[in-house]
VOBA-1610 file (N, C-alpha, C; in pm, whole numbers, padded with zeros to 5 digits, always signed):
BEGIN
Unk-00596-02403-01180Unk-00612-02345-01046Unk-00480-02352-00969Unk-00426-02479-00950Unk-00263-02468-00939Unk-00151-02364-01002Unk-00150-02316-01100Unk-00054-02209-01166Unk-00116-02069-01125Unk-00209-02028-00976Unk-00250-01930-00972Unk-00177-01892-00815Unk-00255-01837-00717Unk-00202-01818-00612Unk-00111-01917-00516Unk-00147-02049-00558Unk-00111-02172-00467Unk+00035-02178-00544Unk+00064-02139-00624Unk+00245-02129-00666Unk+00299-02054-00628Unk+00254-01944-00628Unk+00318-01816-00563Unk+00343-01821-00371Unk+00241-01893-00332Unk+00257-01891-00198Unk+00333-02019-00140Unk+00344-02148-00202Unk+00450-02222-00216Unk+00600-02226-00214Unk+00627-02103-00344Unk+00727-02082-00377Unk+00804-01964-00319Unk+00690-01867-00230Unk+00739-01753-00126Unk+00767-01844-00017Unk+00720-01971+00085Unk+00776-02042+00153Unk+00860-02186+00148Unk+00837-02189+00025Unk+01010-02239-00017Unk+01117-02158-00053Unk+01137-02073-00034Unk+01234-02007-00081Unk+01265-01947+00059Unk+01170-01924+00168Unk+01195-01864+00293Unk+01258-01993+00372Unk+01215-02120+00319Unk+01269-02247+00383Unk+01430-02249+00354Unk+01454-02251+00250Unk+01602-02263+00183Unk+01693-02121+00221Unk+01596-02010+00227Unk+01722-01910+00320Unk+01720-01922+00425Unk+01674-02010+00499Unk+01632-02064+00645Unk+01709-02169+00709Unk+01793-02174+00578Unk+01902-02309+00614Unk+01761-02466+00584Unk+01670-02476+00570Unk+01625-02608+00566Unk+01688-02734+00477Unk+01677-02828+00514Unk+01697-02953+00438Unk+01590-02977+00305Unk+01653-03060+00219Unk+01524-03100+00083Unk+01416-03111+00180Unk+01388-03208+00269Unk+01263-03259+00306Unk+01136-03149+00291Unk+01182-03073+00438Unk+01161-02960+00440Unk+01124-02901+00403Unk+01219-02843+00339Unk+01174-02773+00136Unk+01066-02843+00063Unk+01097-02943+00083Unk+00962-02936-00001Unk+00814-02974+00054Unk+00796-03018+00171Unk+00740-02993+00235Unk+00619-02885+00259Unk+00710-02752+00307Unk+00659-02672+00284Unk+00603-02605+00174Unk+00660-02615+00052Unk+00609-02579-00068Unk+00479-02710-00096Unk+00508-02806-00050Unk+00370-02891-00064Unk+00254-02818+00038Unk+00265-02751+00139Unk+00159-02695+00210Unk+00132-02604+00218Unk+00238-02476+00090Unk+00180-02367+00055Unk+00091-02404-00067Unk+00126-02499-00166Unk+00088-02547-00288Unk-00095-02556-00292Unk-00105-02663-00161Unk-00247-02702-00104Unk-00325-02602-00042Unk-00270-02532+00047Unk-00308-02434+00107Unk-00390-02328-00026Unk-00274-02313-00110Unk-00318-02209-00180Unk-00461-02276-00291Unk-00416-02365-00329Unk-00567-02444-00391Unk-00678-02436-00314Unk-00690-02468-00190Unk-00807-02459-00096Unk-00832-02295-00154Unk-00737-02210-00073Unk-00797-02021-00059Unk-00847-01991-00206Unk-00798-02051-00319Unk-00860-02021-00461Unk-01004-02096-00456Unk-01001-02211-00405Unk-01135-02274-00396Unk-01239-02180-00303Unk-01191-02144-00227Unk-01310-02033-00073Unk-01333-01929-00154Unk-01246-01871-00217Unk-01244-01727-00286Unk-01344-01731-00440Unk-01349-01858-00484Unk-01417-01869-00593Unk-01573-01931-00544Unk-01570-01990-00436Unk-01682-02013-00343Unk-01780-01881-00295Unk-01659-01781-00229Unk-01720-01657-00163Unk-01780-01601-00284Unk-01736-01596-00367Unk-01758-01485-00508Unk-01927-01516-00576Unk-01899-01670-00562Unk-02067-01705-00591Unk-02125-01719-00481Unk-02158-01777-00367Unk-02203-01803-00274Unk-02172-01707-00140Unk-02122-01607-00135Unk-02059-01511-00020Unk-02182-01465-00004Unk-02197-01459+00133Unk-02305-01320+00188Unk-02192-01160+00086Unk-02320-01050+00030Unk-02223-00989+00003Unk-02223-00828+00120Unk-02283-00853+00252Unk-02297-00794+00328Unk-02139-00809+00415Unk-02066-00928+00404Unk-01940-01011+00430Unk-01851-00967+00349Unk-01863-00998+00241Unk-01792-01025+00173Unk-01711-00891+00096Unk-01796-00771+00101Unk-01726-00642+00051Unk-01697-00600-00108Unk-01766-00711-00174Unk-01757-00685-00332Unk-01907-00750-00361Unk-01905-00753-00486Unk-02073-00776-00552Unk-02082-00952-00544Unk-02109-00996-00537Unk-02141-01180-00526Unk-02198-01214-00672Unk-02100-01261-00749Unk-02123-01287-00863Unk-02032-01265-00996Unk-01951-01183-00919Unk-01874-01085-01029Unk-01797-01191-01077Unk-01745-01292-01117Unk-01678-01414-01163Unk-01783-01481-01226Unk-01878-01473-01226Unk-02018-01522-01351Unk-02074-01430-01407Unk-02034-01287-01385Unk-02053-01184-01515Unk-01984-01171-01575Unk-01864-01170-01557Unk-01753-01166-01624Unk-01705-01282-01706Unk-01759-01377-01676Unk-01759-01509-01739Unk-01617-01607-01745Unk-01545-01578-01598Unk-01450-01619-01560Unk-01478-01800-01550Unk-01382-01860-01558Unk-01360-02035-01617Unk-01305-02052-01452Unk-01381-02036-01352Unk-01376-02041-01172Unk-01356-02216-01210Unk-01331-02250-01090Unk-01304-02403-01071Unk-01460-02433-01026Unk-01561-02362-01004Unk-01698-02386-00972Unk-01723-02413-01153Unk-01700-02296-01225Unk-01808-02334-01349Unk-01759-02462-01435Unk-01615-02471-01415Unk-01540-02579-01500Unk-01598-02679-01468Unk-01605-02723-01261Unk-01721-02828-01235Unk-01868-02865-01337Unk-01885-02704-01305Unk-02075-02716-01346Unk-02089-02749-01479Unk-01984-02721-01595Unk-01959-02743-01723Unk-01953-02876-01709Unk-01845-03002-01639Unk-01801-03184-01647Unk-01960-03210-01612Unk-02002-03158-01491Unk-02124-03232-01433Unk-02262-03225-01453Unk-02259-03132-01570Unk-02425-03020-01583Unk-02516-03147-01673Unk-02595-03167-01648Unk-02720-03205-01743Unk-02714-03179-01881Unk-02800-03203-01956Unk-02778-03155-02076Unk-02806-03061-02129Unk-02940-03042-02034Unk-03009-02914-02061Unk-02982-02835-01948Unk-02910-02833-01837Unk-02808-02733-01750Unk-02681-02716-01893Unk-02615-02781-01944Unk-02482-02745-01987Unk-02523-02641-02120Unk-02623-02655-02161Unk-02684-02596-02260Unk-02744-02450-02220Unk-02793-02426-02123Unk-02797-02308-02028Unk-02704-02262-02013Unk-02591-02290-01938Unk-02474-02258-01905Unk-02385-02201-02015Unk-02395-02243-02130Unk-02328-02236-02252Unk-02418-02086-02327Unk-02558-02064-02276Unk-02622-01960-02331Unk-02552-01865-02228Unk-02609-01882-02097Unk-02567-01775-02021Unk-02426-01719-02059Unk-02347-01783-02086Unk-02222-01711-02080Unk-02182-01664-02238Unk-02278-01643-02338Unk-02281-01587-02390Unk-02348-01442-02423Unk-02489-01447-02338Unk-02533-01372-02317Unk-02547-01309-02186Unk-02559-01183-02108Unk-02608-01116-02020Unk-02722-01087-01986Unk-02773-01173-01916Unk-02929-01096-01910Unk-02908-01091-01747Unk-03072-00984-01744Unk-03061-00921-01556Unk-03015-01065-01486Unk-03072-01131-01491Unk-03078-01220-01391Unk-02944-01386-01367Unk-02876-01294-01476Unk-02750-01413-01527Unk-02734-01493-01374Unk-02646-01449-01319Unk-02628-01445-01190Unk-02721-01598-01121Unk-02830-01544-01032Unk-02878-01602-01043Unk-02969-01720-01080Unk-02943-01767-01232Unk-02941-01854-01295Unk-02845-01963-01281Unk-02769-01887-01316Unk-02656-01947-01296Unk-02571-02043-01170Unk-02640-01951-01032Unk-02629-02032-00904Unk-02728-02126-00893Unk-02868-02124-00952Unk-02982-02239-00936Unk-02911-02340-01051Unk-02809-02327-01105Unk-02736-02478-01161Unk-02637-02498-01136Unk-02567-02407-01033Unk-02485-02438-00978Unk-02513-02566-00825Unk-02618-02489-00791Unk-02664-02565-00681Unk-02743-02672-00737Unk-02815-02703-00811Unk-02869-02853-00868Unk-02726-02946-00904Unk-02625-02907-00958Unk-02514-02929-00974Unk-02453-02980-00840Unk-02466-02948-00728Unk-02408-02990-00606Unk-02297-02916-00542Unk-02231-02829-00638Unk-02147-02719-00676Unk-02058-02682-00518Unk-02166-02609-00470Unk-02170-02529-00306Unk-02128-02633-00227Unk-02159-02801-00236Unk-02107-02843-00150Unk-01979-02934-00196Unk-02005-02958-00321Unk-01830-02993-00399Unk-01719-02899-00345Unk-01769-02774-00360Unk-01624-02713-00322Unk-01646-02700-00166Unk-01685-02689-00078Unk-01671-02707+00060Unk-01569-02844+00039Unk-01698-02953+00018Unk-01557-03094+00051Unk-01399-03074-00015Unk-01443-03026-00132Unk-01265-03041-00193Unk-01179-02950-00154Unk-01223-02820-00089Unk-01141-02709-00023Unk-01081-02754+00165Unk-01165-02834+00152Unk-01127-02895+00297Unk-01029-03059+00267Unk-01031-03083+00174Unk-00967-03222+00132Unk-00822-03159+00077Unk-00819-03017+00012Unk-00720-02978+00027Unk-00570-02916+00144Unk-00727-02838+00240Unk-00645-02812+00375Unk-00616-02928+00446Unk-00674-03011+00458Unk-00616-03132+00501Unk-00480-03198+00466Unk-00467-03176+00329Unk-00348-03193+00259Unk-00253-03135+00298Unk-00266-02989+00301Unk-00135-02886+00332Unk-00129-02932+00444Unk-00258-02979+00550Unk-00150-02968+00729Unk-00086-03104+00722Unk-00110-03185+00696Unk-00021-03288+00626Unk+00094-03262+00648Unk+00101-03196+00503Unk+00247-03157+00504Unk+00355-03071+00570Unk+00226-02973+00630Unk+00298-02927+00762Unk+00323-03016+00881Unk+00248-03088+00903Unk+00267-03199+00980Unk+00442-03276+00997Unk+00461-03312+00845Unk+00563-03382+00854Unk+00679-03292+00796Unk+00644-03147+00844Unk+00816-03071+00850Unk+00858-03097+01021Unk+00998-03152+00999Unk+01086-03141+01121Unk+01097-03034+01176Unk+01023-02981+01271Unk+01078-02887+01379Unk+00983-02861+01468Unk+00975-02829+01568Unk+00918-02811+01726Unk+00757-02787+01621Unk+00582-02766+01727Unk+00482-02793+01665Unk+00467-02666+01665Unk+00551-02581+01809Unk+00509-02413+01839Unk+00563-02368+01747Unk+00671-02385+01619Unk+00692-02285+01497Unk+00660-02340+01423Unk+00555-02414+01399Unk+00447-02445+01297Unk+00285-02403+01324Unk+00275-02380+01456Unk+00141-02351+01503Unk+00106-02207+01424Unk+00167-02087+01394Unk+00145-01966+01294Unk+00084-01936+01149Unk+00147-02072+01120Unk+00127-02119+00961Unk-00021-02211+00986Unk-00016-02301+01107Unk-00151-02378+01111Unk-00289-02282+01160Unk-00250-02143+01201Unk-00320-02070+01208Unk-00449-01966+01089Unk-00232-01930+01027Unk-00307-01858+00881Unk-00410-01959+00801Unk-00372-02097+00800Unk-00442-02173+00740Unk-00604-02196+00708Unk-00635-02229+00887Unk-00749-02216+00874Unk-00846-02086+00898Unk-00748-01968+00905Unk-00862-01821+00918Unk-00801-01818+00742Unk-00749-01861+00652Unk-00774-01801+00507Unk-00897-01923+00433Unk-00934-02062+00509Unk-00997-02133+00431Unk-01146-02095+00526Unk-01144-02043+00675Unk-01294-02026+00695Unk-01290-01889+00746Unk-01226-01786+00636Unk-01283-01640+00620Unk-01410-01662+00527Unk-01521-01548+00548Unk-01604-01525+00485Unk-01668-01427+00406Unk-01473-01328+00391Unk-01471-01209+00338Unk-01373-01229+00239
//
């Protein structure tokens, strides 16, 4: 989940830090609170995809469990599943049937799933303001970035 968006958006504001004249600290700093940042928005986005209103959300709610994408939700539901959840889980994603989907969220949610990634997507943003926290410079040219932050971890689209 780290080698996905949360590098790329790290490494677009470290690199804006260092043509910015910043110090190491700094630097890395910020790449620590694009790093986190971006783990949380992969966590909401893999959240929205199963759990999104899809009246919100603007795509189908599910499409990452038809497709049989390895989300940081199913990798959970795979460590934590029962025996006879992991054994389900292991059919479903071999097979398609109507109702995959929904199967699939009733073990996600016995799983605890929906509210694992709430806590850990917020244990992440916590992290990044952290680290925004402890870049040196005034709070008003950090307040923009503490903005995007929390409208990309409590969008619901």
């Amino acid at each position: 989940i780290s080698l996905k968006t949360s590098v790329l958006l790290a490494s677009s504001l470290q690199l804006g830090a260092l043509i910015g004249g910043a110090g190491e600290s700094n630097q890395q700093h910020i790449y620590e609170f694009g790093l986190n940042l971006g783990i949380a928005f992969q966590i909401q986005d893999d959240y929205l995809d199963a759990f999104g209103d899809p009246e919100k959300f603007g795509k189908q709610v599910g499409g990452d469990i038809q497709s049989n994408k390895k989300t940081f939700l199913m990798i959970h539901a795979l460590e934590t599943a029962d025996s006879d959840d992991l054994k389900m889980l292991n059919q479903l994603m071999e097979e398609n049937p109507i109702d995959k989907v929904q199967q699939v969220l009733t073990i996600f949610r016995k799983c605890g799933i929906d509210n694992w990634a709430n806590e850990l997507k917020l244990k992440y943003l916590n992290l990044a303001l952290s680290h925004l926290d402890a870049i040196i410079v005034s709070k008003n040219r950090k307040e923009p970035l503490t903005a995007l932050a929390h409208y990309l971890i409590q969008r619901d689209k």
